[in-house]
Phi, psi and omega in degrees: 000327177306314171319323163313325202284344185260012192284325246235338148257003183292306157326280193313304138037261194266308153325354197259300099054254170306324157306313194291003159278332204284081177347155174255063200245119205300130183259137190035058187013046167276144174311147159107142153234158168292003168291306184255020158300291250281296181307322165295011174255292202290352170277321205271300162355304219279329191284300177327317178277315163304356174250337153292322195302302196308339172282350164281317170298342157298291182318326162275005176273331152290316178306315167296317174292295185327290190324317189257052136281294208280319176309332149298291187273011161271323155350276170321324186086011191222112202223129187307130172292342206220185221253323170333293217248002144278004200200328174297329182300328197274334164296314164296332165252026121322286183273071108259326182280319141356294189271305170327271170002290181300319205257354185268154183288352183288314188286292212312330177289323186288300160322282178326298220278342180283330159303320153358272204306315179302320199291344205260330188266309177316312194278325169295323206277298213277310210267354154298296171295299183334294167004286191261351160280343180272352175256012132346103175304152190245144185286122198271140173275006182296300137033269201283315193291322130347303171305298190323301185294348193264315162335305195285002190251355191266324183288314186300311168308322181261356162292294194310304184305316189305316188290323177314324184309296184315314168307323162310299221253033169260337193255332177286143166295135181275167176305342179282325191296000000 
């Protein structure tokens, strides 16, 4: 789990790396570029991996007690029967690690700034982008109503030859006759 702990520059990092290939280039003359969505993404991206890790670390802080719990009692020759008394060490420090976790101001600090960072990549994003999907033409029911009628005059059309067809072929004499 300590390695986890570098992920998150490492990444970061390598996101730095890679803007600097990205042109800086004005999308529709919108406030904004996509150099600096990408970055408000690799900021939010960055909050994000760090509030998974701290939500990972009670599990491995449980996970590490199970281990010398059970390693300690294989030592010993006496390794828990049931499933209960096997799992409790590892449930209680869980949910102490949990609650510790939760209740501390670093995740609560942590939460914010990372809902921030999204709110902050969504909006650079809306006002980059939007832009140029809103001098889009929006698509007309003329269109379609068009389509429709012209289908009900194809269809009318195509009644009418069958019944010519059919009427030929009730008049021509058959070959048994």
């Amino acid at each position: 789990m300590e390695s986890l702990s570098q992920a998150t520059s490492v990444w970061l990092d390598s996101i730095r790396k890679v803007l600097g290939m990205i042109p800086n280039v004005e999308a529709g003359g919108a406030s904004g570029s996509s150099r600096e969505v990408v970055v408000k993404y690799a900021a939010f991206s960055a909050k994000m991996s760090e509030l998974l890790y701290r939500l990972c670390m009670p599990m491995d802080k449980a996970s590490k007690a199970m281990v010398k719990k059970l390693g300690g009692a294989g030592s010993e020759g006496r390794l828990p029967k049931n499933y209960e008394e096997a799992s409790g060490v590892w449930l209680s420090v869980l949910e102490s690690s949990y609650l510790e976790l939760l209740k501390s101001p670093n995740y609560t600090q942590l939460l914010h700034e990372t809902a921030d960072a999204y709110e902050q990549y969504c909006q650079l994003r809306r006002q980059v982008y939007c832009p140029s999907a809103k001098a889009a033409p929006k698509p007309k029911d003329r269109g379609v109503d068009e389509l429709s009628e012209e289908m009900s005059k194809l269809r009318e059309t195509l009644e009418e030859l069958l019944k010519k067809v059919n009427s030929q072929t009730n008049l021509t004499p058959s070959p048994a006759e």
